[in-house]
VEXBA-724234 format. One record per residue (C-alpha): residue in three letters; x, y, z. Coordinates in nm, 2 decimals, always signed. Layout:
BEGIN
ALA,X,Y,Z
...
! end
This chain:
BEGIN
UNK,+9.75,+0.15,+24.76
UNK,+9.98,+0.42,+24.62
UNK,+10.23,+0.16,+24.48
UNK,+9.94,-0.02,+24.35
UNK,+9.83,+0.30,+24.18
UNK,+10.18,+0.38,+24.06
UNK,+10.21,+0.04,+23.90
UNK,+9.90,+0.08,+23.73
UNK,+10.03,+0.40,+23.56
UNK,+10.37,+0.29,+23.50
UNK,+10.19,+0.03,+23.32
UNK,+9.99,+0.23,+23.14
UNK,+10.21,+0.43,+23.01
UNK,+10.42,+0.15,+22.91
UNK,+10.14,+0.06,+22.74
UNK,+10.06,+0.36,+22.58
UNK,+10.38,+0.44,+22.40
UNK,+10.43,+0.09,+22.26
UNK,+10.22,+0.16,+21.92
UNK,+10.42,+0.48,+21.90
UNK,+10.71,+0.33,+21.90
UNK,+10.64,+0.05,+21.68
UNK,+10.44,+0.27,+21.42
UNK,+10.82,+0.49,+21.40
UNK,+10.96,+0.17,+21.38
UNK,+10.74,+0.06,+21.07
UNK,+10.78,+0.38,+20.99
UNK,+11.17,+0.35,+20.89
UNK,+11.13,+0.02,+20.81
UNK,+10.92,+0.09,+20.53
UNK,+11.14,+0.40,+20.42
UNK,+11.42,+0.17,+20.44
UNK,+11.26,-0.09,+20.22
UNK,+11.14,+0.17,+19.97
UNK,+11.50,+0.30,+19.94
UNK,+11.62,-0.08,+19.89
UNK,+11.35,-0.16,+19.64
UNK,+11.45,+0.17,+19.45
UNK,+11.83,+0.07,+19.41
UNK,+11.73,-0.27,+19.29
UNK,+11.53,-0.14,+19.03
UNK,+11.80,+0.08,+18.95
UNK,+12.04,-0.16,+18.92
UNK,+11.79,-0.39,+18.75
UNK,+11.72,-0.11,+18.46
UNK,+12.08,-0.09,+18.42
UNK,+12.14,-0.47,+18.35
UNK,+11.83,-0.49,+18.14
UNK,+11.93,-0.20,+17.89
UNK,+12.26,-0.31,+17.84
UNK,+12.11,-0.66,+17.75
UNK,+11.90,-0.45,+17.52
UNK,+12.27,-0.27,+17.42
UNK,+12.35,-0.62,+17.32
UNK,+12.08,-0.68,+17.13
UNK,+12.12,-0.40,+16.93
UNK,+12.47,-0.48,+16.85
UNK,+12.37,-0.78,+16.71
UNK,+12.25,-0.59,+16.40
UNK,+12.63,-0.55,+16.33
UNK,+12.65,-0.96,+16.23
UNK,+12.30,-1.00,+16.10
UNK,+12.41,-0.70,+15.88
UNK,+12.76,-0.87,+15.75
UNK,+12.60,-1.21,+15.73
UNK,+12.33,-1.06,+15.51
UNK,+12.62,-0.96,+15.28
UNK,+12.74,-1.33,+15.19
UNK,+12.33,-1.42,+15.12
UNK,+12.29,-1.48,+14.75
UNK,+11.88,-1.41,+14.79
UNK,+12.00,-1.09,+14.86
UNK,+11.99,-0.99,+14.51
UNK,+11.67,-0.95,+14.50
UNK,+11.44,-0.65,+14.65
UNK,+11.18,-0.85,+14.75
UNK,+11.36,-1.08,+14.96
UNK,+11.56,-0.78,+15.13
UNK,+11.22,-0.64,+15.21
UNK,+11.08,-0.96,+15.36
UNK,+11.40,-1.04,+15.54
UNK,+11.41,-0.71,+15.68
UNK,+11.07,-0.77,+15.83
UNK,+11.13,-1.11,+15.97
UNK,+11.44,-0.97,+16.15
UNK,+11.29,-0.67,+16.28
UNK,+10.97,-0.84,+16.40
UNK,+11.16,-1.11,+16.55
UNK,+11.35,-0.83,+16.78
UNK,+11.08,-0.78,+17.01
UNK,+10.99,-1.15,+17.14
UNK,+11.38,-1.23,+17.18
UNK,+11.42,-0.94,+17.41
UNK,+11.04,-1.04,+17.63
UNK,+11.23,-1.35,+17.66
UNK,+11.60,-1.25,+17.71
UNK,+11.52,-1.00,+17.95
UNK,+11.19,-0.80,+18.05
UNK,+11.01,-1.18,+18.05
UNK,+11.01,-1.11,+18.50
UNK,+10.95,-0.73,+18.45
UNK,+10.54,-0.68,+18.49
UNK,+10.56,-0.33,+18.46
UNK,+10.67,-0.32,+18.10
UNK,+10.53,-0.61,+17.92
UNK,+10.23,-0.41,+17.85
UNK,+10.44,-0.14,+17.76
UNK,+10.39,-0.14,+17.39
UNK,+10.67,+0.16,+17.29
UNK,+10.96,-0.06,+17.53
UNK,+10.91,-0.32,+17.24
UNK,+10.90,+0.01,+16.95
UNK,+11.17,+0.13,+17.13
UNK,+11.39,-0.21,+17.12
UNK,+11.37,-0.26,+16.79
UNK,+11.42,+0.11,+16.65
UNK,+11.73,+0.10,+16.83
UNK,+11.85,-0.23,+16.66
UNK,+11.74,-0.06,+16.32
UNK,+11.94,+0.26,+16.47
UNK,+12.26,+0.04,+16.49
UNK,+12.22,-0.10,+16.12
UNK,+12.21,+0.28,+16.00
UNK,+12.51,+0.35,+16.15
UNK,+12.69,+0.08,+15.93
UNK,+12.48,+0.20,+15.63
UNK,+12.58,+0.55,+15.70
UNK,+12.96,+0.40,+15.73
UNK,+12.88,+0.22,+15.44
UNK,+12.78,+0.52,+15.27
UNK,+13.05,+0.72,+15.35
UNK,+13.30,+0.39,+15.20
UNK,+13.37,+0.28,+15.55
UNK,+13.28,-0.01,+15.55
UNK,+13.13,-0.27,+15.28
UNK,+12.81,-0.46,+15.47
UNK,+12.53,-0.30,+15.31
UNK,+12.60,-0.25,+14.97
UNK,+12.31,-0.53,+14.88
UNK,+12.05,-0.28,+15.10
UNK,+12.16,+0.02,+14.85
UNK,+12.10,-0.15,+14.54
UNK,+11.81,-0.36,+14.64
UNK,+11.65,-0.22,+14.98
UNK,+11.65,+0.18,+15.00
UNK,+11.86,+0.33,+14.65
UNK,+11.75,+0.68,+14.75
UNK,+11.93,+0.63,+15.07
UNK,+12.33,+0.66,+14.84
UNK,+12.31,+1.03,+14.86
UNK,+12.45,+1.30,+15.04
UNK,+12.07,+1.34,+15.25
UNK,+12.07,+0.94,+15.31
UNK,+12.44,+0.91,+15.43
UNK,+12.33,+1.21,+15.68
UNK,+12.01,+1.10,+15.79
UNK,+12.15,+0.75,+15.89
UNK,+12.42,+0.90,+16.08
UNK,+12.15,+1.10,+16.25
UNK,+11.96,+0.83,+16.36
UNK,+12.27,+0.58,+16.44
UNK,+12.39,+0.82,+16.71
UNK,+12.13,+1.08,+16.82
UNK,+11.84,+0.87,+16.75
UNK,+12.03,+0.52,+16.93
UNK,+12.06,+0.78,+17.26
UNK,+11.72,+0.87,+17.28
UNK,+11.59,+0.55,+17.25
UNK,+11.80,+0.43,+17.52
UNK,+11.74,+0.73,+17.73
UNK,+11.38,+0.70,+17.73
UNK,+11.40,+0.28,+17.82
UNK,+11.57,+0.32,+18.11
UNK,+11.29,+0.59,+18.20
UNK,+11.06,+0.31,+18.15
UNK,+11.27,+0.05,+18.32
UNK,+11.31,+0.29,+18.59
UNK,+10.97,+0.40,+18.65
UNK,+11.02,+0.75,+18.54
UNK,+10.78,+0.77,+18.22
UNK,+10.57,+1.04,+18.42
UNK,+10.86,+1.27,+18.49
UNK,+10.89,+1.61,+18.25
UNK,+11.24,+1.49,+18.14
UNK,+11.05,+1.17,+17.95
UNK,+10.83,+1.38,+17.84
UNK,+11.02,+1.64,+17.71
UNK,+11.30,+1.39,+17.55
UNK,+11.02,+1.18,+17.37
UNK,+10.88,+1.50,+17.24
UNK,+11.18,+1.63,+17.12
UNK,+11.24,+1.20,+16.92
UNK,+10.90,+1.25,+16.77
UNK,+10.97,+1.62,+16.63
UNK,+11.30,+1.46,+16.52
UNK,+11.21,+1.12,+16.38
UNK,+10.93,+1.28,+16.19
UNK,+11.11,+1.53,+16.00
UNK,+11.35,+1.29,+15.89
UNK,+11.09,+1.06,+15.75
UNK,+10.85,+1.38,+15.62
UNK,+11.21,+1.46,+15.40
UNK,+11.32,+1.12,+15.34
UNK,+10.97,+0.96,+15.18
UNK,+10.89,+1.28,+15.03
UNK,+11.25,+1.35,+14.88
UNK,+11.25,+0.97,+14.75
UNK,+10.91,+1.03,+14.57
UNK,+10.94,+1.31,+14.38
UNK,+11.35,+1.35,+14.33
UNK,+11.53,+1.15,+14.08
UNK,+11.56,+0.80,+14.27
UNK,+11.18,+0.80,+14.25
UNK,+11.15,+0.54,+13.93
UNK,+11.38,+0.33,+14.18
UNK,+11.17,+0.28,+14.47
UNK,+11.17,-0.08,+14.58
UNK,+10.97,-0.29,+14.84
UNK,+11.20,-0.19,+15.12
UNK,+11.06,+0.14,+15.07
UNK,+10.78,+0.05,+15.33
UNK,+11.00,-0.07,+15.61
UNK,+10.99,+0.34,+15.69
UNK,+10.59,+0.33,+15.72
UNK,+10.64,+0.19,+16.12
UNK,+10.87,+0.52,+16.18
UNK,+10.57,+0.73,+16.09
UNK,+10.29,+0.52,+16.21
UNK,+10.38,+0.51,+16.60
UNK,+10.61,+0.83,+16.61
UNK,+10.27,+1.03,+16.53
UNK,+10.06,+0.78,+16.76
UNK,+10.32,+0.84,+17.03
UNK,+10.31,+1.20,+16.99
UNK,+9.91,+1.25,+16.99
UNK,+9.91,+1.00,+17.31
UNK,+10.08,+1.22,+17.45
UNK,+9.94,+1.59,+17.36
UNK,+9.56,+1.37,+17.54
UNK,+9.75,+1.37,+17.83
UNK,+9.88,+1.71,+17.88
UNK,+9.61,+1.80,+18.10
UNK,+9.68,+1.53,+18.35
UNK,+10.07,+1.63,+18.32
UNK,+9.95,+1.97,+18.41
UNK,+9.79,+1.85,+18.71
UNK,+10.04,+1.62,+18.82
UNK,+10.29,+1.93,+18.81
UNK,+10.02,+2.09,+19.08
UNK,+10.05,+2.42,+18.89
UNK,+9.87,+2.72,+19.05
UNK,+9.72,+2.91,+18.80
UNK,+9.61,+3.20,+19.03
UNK,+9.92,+3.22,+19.19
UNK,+10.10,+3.20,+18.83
UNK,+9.88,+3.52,+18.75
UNK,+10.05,+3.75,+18.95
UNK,+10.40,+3.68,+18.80
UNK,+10.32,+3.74,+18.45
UNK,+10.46,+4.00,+18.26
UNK,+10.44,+4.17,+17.95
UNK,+10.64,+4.10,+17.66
UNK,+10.87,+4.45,+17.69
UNK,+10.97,+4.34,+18.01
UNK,+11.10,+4.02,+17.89
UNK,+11.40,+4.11,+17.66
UNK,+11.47,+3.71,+17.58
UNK,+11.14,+3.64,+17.46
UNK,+11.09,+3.99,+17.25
UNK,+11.49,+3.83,+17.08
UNK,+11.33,+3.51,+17.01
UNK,+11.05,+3.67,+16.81
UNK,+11.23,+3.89,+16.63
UNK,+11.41,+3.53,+16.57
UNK,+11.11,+3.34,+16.46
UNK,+10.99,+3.69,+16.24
UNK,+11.34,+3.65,+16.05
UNK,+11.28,+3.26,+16.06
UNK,+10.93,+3.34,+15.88
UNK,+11.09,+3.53,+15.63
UNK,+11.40,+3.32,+15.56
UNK,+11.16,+3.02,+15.49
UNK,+10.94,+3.18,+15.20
UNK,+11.28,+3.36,+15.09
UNK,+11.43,+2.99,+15.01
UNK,+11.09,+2.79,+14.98
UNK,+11.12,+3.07,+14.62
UNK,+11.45,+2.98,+14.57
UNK,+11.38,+2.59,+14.59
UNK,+11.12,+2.58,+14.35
UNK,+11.27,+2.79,+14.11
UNK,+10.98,+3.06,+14.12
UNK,+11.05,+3.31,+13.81
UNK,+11.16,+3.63,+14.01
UNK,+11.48,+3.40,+14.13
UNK,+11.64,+3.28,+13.86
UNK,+11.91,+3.54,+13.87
UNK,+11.96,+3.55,+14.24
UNK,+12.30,+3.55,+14.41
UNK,+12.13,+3.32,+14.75
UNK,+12.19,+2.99,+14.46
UNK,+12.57,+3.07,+14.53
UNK,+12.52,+3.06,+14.89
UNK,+12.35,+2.73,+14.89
UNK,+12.40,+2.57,+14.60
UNK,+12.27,+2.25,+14.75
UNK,+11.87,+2.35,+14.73
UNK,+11.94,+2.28,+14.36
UNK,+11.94,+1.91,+14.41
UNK,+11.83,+1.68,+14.19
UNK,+11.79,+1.37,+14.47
UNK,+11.45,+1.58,+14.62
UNK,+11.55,+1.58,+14.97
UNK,+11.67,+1.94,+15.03
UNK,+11.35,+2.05,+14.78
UNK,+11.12,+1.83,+15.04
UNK,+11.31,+2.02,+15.36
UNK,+11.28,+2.34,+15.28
UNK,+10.88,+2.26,+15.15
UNK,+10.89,+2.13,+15.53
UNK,+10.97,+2.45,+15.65
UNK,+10.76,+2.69,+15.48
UNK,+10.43,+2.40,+15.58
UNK,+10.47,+2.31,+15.94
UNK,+10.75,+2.54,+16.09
UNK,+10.64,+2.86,+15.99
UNK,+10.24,+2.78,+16.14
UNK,+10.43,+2.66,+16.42
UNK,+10.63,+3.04,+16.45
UNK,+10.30,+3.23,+16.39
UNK,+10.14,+3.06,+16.71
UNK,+10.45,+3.07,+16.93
UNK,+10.50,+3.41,+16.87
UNK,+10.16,+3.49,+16.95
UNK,+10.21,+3.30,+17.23
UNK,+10.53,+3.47,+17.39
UNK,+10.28,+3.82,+17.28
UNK,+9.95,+3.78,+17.44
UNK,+10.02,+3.49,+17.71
UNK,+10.01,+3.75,+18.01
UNK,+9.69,+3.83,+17.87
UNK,+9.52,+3.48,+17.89
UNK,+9.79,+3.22,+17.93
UNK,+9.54,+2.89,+17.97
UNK,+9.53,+2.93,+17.55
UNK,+9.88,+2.83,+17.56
UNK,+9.96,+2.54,+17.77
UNK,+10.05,+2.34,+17.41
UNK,+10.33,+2.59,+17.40
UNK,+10.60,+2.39,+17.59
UNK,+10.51,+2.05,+17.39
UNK,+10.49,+2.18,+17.09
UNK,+10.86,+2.39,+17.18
UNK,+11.00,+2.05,+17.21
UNK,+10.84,+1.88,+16.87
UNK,+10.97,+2.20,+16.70
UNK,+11.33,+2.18,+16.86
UNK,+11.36,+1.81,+16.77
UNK,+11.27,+1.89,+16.42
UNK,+11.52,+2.17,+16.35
UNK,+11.77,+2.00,+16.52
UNK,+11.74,+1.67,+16.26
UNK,+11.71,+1.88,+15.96
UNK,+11.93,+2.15,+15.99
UNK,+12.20,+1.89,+16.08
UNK,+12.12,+1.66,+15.76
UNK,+12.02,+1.98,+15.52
UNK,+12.38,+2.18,+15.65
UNK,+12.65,+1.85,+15.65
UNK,+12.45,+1.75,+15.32
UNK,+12.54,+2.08,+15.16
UNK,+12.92,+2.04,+15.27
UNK,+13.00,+1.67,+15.23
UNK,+12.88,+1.41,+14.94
UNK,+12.96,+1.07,+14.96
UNK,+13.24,+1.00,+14.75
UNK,+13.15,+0.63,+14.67
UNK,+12.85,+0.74,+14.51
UNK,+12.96,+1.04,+14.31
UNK,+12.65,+1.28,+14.24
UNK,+12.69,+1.50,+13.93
UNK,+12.38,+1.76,+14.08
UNK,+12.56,+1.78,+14.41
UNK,+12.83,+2.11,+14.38
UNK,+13.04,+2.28,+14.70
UNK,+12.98,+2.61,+14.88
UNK,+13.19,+2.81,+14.75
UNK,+13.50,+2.94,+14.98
UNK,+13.40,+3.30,+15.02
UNK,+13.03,+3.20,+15.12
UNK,+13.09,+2.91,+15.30
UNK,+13.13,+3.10,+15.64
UNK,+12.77,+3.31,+15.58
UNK,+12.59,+3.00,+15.49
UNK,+12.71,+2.77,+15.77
UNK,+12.61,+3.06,+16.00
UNK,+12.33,+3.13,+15.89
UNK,+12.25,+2.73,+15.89
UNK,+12.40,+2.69,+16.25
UNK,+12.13,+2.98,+16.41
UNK,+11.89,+2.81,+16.26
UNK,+11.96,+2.48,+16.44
UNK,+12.04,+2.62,+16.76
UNK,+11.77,+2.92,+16.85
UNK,+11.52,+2.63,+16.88
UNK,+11.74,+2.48,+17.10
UNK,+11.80,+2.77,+17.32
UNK,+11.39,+2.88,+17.31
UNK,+11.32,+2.52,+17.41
UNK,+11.57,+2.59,+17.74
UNK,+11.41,+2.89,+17.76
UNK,+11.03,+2.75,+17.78
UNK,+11.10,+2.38,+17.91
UNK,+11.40,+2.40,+18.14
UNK,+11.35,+2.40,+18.55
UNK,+11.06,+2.56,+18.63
UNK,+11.01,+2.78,+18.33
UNK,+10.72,+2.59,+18.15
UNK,+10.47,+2.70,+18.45
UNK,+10.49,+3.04,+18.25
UNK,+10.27,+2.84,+17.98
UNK,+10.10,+2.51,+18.22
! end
């Protein structure tokens, strides 16, 4: 009877530690698997975004085919061709290589994406061809975009051909990978649209209103899609700030106890003072641009000679800054004063820290390098050099103005820092 007994619990026991043992067992199976399936995606993203590398390369032939096209002579079949190609971008790549990938073929920016990076390649050889590096695009200055043979234009493309072609290939492999929820996508796209928009804000306004603007042509509207889903992307994105919030599982209560005032925080009391001189800079040269009566004698035309442009671009930039960056100083400033006070008014901070930094970053690069270097293919009579003994002052002065956004958008953005503000 005892054996029996100790059978019986033997057997039990047995019994009882089986669904243990095979729950662990599922257990790291399924962790294994997960880990698998995550390196195959990997790898997957990887092969699909150099096949959308090589896609976008392909603008390179298109480009010097387009050359040897007699149509090309005329505007309105550079505008139409233009179209064609672009559109034709996103079905080649759905069938090339995302045709197997559900979880971007409803992904409407992957297909923006694809083909702004083509069109990023083909102004990289319009910049080149700009700058008389290279001879494919001279049909596209005569009959497509004129305004663009300037020292703005050649700048602008060479923005967007380099800095622009890395974003956009940044943020599809985020797609590809999954990883359109994470703060670096969401950060990175923020910073595109703040970028992508003052380039267009400058370029369309510049090409209105400067000299080049009795030579607009059709291909004038192929820039309306760089507006249109660059400010759709951007207000998609503000409407889901408060589930980003959320998803960041910030504590506000616990958050209240840390904050500070603004004489204890040194950085931020520098970076207002920035913005305060920033404030003041832009009304000093927004005077200076439009020739306001108490500045025709000033000495600042010597520094930056280039505001005096007749192309319209550098009036447009500077316009650009008194308009949107200075609003955008007032309420960050007020934000880095009062946000211990009641810091749920100012969860737009980090977001709008990124559009900002984007934006500075694009047109202090085109308005500075414009200044310095004019594309000697297309000589431009309005277009005169720093001199040699202001030429260090005005770069400097340029330079801090590209790179405090940068550092402020560290400052709010980076690791854990933009709980101050969510």
């Amino acid at each position: 009877m005892y054996d029996s007994n100790k059978k019986k619990l033997k057997t039990s026991c047995n019994h009882s530690m089986r669904p243990g043992s095979e729950s662990t067992l599922t257990n790291d199976h399924s962790i294994n698997r997960k880990v698998q399936m995550q390196a195959i995606e990997s790898e997957s993203a990887i092969r699909v975004l150099f096949g959308i590398v090589g896609v976008s390369l392909l603008s390179i032939p298109i480009c010097y085919m387009s050359y040897y096209v007699k149509q090309m002579e005329n505007s309105l079949y550079v505008f139409l061709s233009g179209v064609i190609i672009c559109t034709s971008i996103a079905p080649l790549t759905y069938f090339l290589l995302i045709k197997h990938l559900t979880r971007v073929k409803k992904e409407t920016y992957f297909y923006v994406f694809t083909i702004f990076s083509f069109t990023a390649v083909a102004d990289l050889l319009l910049a080149l061809t700009i700058d008389n590096y290279s001879s494919a695009f001279h049909f596209y200055l005569e009959q497509g975009e004129v305004y663009l043979k300037t020292s703005h234009g050649l700048f602008i493309n060479y923005w967007d051909g380099t800095v622009h072609y890395t974003l956009y290939l940044t943020m599809l492999y985020c797609m590809l990978a999954k990883q359109t929820q994470t703060k670096f996508y969401r950060f990175l796209s923020l910073f595109w649209c703040g970028s992508i928009l003052n380039s267009l804000i400058v370029l369309l306004g510049g090409a209105a209103v400067g000299r080049y603007g009795t030579h607009i042509k059709p291909s004038y509207l192929l820039n309306i899609p760089y507006v249109m889903f660059p400010l759709i992307f951007v207000l998609r994105q503000f409407r889901t700030r408060t589930s980003f919030i959320q998803q960041q599982q910030v504590e506000v209560n616990k958050k209240a106890t840390n904050l500070k005032p603004l004489i204890s925080r040194p950085l931020d009391m520098f970076f207002v003072a920035y913005m305060v001189f920033a404030i003041l800079l832009a009304i000093f040269r927004v005077l200076h641009v439009l020739q306001t009566p108490m500045m025709v004698h000033s000495i600042y035309y010597k520094y930056e000679p280039y505001m005096l442009n007749t192309s319209g671009f550098p009036l447009l930039q500077l316009l650009t800054y008194a308009f949107y960056f200075i609003p955008y100083y007032y309420s960050a400033i007020n934000a880095l004063l009062f946000y211990n006070e009641q810091s749920s008014k100012f969860q737009w901070l980090p977001d709008w820290t990124m559009v900002h930094a984007g934006a500075a970053a694009q047109a202090q690069f085109s308005y500075l390098f414009s200044s310095l270097h004019s594309p000697t293919l297309f000589p431009d009579s309005s277009w005169s050099a720093i001199p040699p003994k202001y030429w260090f002052t005005t770069v400097s002065l340029n330079s801090i103005l590209a790179i405090t956004p940068q550092l402020f958008a560290f400052r709010v953005c980076a690791g854990h820092r933009d709980k101050d503000f969510y």
